[in-house]
C-alpha positions as CSV (number, residue, x, y, z in Angstrom):
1,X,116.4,89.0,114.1
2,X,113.3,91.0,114.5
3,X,111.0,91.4,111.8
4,X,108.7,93.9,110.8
5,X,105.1,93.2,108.9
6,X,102.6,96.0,107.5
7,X,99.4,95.4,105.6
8,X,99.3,98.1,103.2
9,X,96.7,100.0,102.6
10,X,95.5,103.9,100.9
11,X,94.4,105.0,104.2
12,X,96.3,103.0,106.8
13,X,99.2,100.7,107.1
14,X,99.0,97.9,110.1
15,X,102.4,97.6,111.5
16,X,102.8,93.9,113.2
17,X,106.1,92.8,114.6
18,X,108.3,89.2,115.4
19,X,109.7,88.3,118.7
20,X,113.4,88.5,118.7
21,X,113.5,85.1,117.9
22,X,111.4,85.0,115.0
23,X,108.7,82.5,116.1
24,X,105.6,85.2,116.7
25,X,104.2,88.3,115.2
26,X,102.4,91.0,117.6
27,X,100.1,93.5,115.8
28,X,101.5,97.2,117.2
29,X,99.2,99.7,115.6
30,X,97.6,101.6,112.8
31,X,99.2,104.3,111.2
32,X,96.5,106.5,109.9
33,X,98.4,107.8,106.1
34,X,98.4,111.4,106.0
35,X,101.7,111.6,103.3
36,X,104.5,109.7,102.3
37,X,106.8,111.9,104.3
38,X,104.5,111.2,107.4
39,X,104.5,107.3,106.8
40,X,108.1,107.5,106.6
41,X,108.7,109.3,109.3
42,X,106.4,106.9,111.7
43,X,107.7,103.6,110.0
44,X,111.4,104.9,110.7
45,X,110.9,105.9,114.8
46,X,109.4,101.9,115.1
47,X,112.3,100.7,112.8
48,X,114.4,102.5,115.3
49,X,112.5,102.0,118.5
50,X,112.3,97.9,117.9
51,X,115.8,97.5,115.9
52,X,113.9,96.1,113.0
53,X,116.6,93.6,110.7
54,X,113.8,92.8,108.0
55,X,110.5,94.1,106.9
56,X,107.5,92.2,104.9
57,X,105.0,93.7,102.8
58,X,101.6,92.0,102.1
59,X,101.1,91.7,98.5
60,X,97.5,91.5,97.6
61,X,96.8,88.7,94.5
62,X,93.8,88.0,92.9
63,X,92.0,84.7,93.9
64,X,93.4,83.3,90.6
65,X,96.8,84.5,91.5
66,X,97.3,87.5,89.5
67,X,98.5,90.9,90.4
68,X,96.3,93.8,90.3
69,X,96.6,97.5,90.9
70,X,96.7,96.7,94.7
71,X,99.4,94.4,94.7
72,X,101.2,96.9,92.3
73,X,100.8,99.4,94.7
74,X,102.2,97.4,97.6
75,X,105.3,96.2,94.7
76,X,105.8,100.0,94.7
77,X,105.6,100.5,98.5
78,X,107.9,97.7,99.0
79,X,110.5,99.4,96.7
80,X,110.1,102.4,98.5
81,X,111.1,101.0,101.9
82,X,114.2,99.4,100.3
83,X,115.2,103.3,99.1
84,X,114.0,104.5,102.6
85,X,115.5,102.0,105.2
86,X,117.6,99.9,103.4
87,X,116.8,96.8,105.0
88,X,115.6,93.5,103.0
89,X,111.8,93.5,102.2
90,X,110.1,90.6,101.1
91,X,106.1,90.9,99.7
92,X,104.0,88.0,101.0
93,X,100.6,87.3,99.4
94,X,98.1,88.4,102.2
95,X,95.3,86.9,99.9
96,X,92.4,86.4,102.6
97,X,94.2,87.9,105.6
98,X,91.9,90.7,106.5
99,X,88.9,88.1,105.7
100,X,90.2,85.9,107.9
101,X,91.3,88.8,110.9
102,X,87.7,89.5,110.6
103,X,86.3,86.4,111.2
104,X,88.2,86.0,114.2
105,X,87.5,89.6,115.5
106,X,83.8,88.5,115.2
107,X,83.9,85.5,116.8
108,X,85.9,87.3,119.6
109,X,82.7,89.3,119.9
110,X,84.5,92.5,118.9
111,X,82.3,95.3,118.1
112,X,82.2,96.3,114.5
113,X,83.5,100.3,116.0
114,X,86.0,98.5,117.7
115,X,87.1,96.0,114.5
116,X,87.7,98.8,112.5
117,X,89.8,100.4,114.7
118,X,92.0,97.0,114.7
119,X,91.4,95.3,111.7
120,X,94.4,96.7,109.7
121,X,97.0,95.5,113.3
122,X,95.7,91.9,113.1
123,X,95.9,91.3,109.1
124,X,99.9,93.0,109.5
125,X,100.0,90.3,112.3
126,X,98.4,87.1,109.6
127,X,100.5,88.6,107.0
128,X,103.7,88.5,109.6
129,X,103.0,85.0,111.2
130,X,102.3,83.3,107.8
131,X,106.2,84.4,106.7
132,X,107.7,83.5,110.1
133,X,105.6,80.1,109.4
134,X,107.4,79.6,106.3
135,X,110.8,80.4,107.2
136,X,110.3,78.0,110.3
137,X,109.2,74.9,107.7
138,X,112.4,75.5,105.3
């Protein structure tokens, strides 16, 4: 069952991926947003292109666990891709995942050009491997 992770976003979405197996998440790209129709579009050809079973969204709380207009905007994505794919998507809170993507992109010595470039991949890929964590401990 191959699983599907994005990190949401009003410019870009990160698109990471499991293993067939469900044990690892792999951080594929960043798909620059240009237009629903366009995100669509892209998000259906890797749907198709890696057989995709199930997708999570990260849903962004506040520290105190609350939802803000970010997290309703993922809630709103996430319903989207239900209409779009029909497939089962879950939201997972991604509180601290691009914090903590950039921390380790720093101490990888990763240039702040390059960072940026990746920064959206690797926080799909923290959101991703934090819900394959979970399903692994149930």
């Amino acid at each position: 069952m191959r699983i599907m992770g994005l990190d949401y976003g009003d410019k870009t979405i990160g698109v990471a991926i499991s293993d067939e197996l469900g044990w690892t998440a792999q951080g594929v790209e960043v798909i620059r947003r240009k237009g629903l129709e366009d995100d669509r579009e892209r998000l259906a050809q890797l749907i198709r292109e890696y057989g995709m079973d199930e997708i999570v969204v990260g849903m962004p709380k506040n520290m105190n666990g609350t939802i803000g207009p970010r997290g309703e905007a993922s809630r709103e994505f996430a319903d989207r891709l239900r209409e779009w794919f029909g497939l089962p998507v879950q939201l997972w809170d991604e509180r601290l995942t691009t914090v903590a993507a950039q921390r380790t992109l720093i101490e990888a010595d990763v240039s702040r050009k390059k960072r940026k470039g990746v920064i959206d991949k690797m926080a799909a890929q923290l959101i991703l491997q934090g819900f394959l964590d979970s399903k692994t401990k149930r």
